[in-house]
C-alpha positions in Angstrom: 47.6 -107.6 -173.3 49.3 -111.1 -173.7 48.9 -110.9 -177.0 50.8 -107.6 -177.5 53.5 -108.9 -175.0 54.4 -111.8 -177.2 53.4 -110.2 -180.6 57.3 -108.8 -181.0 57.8 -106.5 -183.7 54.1 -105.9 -184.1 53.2 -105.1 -181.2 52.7 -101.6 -182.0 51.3 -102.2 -184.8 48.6 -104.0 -183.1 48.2 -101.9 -180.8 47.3 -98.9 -183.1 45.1 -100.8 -184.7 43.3 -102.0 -181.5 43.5 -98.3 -180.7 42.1 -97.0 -184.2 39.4 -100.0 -183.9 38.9 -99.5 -180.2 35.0 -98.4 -180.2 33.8 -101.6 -181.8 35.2 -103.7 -179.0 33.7 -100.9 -176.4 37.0 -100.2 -174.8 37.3 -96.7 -173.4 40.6 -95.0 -174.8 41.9 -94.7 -171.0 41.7 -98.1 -170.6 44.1 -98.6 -174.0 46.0 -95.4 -173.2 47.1 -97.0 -169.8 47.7 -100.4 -171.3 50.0 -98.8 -173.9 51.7 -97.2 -171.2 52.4 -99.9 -169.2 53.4 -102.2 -172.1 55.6 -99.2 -174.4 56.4 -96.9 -171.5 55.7 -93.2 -171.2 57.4 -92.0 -174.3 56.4 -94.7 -176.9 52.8 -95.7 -175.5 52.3 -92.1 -175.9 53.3 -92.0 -179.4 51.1 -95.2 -180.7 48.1 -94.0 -178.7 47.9 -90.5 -180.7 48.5 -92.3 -183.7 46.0 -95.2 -182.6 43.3 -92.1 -181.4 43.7 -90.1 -184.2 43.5 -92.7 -186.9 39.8 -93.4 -184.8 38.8 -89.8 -185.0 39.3 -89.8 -188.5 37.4 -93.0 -189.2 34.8 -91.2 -187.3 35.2 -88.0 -189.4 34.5 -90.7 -192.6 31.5 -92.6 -190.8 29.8 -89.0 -190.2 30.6 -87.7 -193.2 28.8 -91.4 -195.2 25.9 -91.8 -192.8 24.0 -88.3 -192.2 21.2 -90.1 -190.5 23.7 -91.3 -188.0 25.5 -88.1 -187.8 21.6 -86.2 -186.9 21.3 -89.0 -184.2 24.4 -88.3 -182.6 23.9 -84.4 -183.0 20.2 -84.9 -180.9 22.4 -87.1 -178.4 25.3 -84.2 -178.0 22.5 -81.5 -177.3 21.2 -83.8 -174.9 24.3 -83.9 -173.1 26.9 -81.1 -174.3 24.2 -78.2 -175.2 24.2 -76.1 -178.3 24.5 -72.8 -177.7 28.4 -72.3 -176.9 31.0 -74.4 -178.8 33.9 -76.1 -177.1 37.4 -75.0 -178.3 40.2 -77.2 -178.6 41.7 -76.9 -175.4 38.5 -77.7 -173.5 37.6 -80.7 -175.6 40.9 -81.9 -174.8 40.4 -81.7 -171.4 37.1 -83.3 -171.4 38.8 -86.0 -173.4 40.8 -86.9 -170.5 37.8 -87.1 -168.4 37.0 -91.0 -168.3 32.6 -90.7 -168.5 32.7 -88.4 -171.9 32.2 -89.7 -174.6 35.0 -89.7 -177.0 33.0 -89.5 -180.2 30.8 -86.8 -178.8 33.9 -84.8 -178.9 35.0 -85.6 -181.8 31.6 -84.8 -183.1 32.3 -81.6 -181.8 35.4 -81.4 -183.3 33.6 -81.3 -186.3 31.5 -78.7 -186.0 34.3 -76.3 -185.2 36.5 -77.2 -188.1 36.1 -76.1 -191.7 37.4 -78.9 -193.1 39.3 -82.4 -193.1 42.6 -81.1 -192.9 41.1 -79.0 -190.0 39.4 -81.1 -188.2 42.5 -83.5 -188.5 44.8 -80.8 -186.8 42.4 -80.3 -183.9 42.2 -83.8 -183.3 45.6 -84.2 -183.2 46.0 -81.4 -180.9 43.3 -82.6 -178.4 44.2 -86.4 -178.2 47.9 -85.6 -177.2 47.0 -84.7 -173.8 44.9 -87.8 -173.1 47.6 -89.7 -174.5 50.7 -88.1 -172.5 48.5 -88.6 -169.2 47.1 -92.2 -169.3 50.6 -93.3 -171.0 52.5 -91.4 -168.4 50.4 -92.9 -165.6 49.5 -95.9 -166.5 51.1 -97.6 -163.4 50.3 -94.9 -161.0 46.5 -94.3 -162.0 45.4 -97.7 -160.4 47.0 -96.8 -157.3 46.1 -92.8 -156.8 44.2 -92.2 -153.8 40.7 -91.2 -153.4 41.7 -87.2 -152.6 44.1 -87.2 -155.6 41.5 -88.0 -157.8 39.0 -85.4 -156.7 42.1 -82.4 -156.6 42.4 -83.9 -160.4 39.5 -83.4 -161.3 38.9 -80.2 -159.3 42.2 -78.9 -161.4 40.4 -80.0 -164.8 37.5 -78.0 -164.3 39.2 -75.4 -163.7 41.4 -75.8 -166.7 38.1 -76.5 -168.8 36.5 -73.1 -167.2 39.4 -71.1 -168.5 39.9 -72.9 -172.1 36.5 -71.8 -173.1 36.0 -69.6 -176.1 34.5 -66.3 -175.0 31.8 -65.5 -177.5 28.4 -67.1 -178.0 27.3 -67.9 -181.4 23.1 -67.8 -181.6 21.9 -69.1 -185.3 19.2 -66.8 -186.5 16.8 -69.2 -186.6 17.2 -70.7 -183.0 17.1 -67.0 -181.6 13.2 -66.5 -183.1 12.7 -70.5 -182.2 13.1 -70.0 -178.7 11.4 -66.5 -178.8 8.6 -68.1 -180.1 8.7 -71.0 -177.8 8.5 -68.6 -175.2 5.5 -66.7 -176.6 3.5 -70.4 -176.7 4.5 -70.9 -173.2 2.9 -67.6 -172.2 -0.3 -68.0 -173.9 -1.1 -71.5 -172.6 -3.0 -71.3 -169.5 -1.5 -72.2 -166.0 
């Protein structure tokens, strides 16, 4: 932070980039959202931080799209957590952006999988870091100070939000439909 104070004229600058490089020093984008906030105010920390998040998503988009070994990794890792029968839309990834445990790449990962292509997945990405952004940039002096009950009627007011964003169809791959099915079959056979 002290050296974005005194960094004049290139403090935003540095700051996207410490926003765009963020995941290799570990820094949740909360944390930087709410530092940009309190160091820009509402309007510009909002600003650098979608420009700072975005310009990470897309690095991301690259890494995945160079390393598929990495990309089946973090795939086995989002079933794990996320599930793979119904995909997110935009809205609910955005909330779940703003939620501080998810994982940010996780979502971006499902990000991916929704969009067709680059310019796609670039749009959406756009679309679901703005809220994250607005909020810790908006907050970022009040967040450290919000009560305990304030926090759990936020997050109450998220899930709901998240519950009401999803996309209403299922999509079962032809293959996973007769994998399970069969799975099931084995499970009968074996004796108790």
């Amino acid at each position: 932070m002290e050296v974005l104070k005194f960094s004049g004229i290139f403090a935003p600058l540095l700051f996207i980039l410490l926003q765009a490089f963020r995941q290799f020093f570990f820094l949740p984008v909360g944390l930087i959202c709410l530092t940009g906030g309190i160091l820009f105010g509402a309007v510009a920390g909002t600003l650098y931080s979608v420009i700072g998040i975005t310009l990470s998503s897309v690095l991301f988009y690259f890494g995945m799209k160079s390393m598929p070994k990495l990309m089946k990794k973090i795939k086995r890792l989002q079933r794990k957590w996320i599930g793979k029968r119904m995909p997110f839309s935009v809205g609910q990834i955005a909330i779940l952006k703003m939620i501080p445990f998810m994982h940010f790449h996780l979502l971006s990962l499902c990000l991916i999988e929704i969009s067709s292509n680059f310019k796609e997945y670039t749009k959406a990405s756009i679309i679901s870091n703005i809220p994250i952004a607005i909020f810790y940039s908006s907050f970022g002096s009040i967040m450290l100070s919000l009560s305990l009950i304030t926090s759990a009627l936020l997050l109450v007011v998220l899930s709901v939000l998240f519950y009401l964003l999803r996309r209403k169809e299922w999509v079962i791959k032809w293959s996973e439909f007769f994998e399970e099915e069969a799975e099931n079959r084995e499970k009968q056979r074996m004796p108790a």
